[in-house]
N, C-alpha and C positions, 0 to 999 in steps of 0.2 A: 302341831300337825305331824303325824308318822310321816316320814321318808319315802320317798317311793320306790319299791325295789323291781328291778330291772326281772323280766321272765330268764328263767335258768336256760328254756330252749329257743333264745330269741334268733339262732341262726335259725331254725329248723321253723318257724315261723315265719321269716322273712324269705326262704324260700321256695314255701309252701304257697303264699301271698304270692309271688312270681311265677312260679311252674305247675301250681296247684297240688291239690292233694293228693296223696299215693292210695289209693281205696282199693280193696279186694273184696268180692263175691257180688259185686255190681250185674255180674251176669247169670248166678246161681238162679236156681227154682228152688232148691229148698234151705234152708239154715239150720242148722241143727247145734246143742248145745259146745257142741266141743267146737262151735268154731266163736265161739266167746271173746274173743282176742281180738276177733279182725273184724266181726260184726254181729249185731244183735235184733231180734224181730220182736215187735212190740206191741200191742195197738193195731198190726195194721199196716205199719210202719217199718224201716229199715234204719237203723243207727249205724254208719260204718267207719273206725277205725284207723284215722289216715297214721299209715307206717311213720312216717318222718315225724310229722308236731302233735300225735297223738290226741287230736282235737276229733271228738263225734261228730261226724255231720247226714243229718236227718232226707233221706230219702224215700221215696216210695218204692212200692215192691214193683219188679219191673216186670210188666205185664208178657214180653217177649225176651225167655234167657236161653241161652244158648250153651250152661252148662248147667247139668244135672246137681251139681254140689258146687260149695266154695272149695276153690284152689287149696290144697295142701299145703302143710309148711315147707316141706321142702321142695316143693315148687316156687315157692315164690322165694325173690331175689331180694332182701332188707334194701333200704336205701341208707346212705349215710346218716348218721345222727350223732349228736353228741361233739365231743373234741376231734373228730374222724370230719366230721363235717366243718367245722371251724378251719381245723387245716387245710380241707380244700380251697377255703376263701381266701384265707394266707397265702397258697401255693401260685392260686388266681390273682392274686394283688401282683406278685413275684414276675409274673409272666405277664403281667401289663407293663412294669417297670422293663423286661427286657424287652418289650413290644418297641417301647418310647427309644432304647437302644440301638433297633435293628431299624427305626425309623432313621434318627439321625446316623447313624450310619452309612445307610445306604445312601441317601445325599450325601454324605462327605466323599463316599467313593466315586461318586458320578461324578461330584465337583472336579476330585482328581484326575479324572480319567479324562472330562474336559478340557484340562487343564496342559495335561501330558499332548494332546491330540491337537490342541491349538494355541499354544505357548505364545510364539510368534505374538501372533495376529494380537489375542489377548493382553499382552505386553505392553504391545503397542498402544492399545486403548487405554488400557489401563496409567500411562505416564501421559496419554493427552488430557484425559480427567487430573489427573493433579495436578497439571501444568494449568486446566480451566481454574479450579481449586488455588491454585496459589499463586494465581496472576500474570502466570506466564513462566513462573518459575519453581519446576516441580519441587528442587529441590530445598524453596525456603518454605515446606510445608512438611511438616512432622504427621504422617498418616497414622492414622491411631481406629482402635473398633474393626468394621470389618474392612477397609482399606488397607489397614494394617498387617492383617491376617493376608491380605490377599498379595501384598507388595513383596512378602516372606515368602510367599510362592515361589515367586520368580526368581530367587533365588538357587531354585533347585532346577537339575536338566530335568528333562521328559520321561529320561530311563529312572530315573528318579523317583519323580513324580506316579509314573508306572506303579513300581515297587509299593509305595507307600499307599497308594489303592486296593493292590492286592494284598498287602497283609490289614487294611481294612476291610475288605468285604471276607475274608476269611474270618473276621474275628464278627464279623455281621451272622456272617452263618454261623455260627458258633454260638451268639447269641439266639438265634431263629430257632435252633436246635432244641436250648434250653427251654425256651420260651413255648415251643410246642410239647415239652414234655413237660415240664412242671402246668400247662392248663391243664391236662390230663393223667395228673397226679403220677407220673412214674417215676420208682423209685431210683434207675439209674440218672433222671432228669437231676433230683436232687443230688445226687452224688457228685455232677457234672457241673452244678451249678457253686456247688459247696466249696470246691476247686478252684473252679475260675475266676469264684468275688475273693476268695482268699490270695489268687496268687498277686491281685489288685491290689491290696491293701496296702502291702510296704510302699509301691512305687506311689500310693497314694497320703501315705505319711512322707514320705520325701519332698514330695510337690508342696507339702503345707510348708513343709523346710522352708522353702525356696522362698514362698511367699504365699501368705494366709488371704483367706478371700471365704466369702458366705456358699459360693458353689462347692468349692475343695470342700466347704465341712461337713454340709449337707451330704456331698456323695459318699464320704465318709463313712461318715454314720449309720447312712442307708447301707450301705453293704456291709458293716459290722455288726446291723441287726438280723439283716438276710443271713450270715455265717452263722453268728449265734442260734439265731431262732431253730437253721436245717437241723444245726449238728446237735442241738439236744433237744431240741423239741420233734424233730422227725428221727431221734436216736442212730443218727449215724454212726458209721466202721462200730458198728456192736455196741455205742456207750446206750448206758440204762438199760442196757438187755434186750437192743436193737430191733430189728423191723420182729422179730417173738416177740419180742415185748407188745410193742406196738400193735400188732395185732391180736393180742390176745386181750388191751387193753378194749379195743375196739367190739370186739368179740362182748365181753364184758361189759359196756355201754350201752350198746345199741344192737344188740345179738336178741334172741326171742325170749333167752330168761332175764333180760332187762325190761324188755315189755311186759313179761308174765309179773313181775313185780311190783310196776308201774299200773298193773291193773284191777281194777277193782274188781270183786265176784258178782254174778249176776244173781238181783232176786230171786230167791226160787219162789 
């Protein structure tokens, strides 16, 4: 039994399937040959052209239009397609992982800030729970997980505690930043982003130093694929003949003589 092979345009498919299709001359009165591209009358009929997954889909002629002819080409705006559109899903995936970032983050800074604002009091609860815990006697109980986490707190004063909040929630908005510019594909996002997971990295091979674990590797990884992916698959500082290239790539995929090639000529 032959393989089955995957469609070449299954982004532009799938989110075609989700936000529908891009159709032009839906509101014309007349069709005329030169607009062959974008839709075609038949029968009786309307066939129209969705820009994105190039799929015909069968309409009737619309009894009430509100433009004399189909839209011009350089009226209308292409929509992404091709490897242009696969990067924004990548860009999107990107900016979900710094979503999950500026989540946990912002809880740890709240924590801290909690923490600095009612030390005391917190302290105190916190050594009557292990003293519950270990019978009366906090200290023949080795606190481990998040006890542990929390017993190390108290270690630190207020002003401390302060400090270590606020160059948390700076590095939260830092992420928020990123996170808002790579969903909406800017190209300074990626430059900002390319930076930031880079300058993670060593301190993140040190930590494996220290001591190896399934999180360390994971986060790892994930950010030396984010590095990799930006900086030559989004052709950063110039390499591969940078965002020219890239768009001229783009240009050349999914631009109107990709379509004109991509199309078949109508019966005469």
């Amino acid at each position: 039994m032959p393989r089955r092979q995957r469609p070449t345009n299954r982004y532009e498919l799938f989110t075609c399937a989700w936000k529908g299709h891009i159709l032009v001359g839906t509101d014309a009165r007349q069709v005329t040959p030169d607009d062959h591209l974008v839709v075609r009358e038949e029968g009786g009929v309307r066939w129209y052209r969705c820009l994105r997954c190039a799929d015909w889909v069968l309409r009737e002629i619309p009894q009430n239009s509100t433009r004399e002819s189909v839209t011009r080409r350089d009226e209308i705006e292409l929509p992404l397609r091709g490897r242009a559109l696969r990067d924004r899903y990548v860009l999107r995936l990107i900016a979900v992982d710094r979503a999950i970032h500026v989540f946990v983050l912002t809880l740890l800074a709240v924590v801290l800030f909690t923490f600095a604002q009612h030390n005391h009091t917190l302290h105190r609860d916190y050594v009557n729970i292990m003293s519950d815990l270990s019978g009366g006697d906090p200290g023949s109980s080795q606190a481990r997980g998040i006890l542990g986490y929390l017993g190390r707190a108290f270690k630190y004063s207020p002003a401390h505690l302060i400090n270590l909040a606020l160059v948390v929630t700076a590095y939260a908005a830092l992420e928020a930043t990123e996170m808002v510019g790579l969903w909406f594909a800017k190209r300074w996002a990626e430059y900002l982003t390319f930076i930031a997971t880079t300058a993670l990295v060593p301190f993140e091979i040190y930590e494996l130093t220290l001591k190896v674990s399934v999180f360390k590797i994971v986060t790892l990884v994930i950010n030396l694929a984010v590095v990799i992916y930006l900086l030559f698959a989004k052709r950063l500082f110039g390499l591969r003949g940078g965002n020219r290239a890239a768009m001229e790539q783009r240009d050349a995929l999914g631009g109107w003589a990709a379509i004109e090639k991509a199309t078949a000529q109508p019966l005469s």
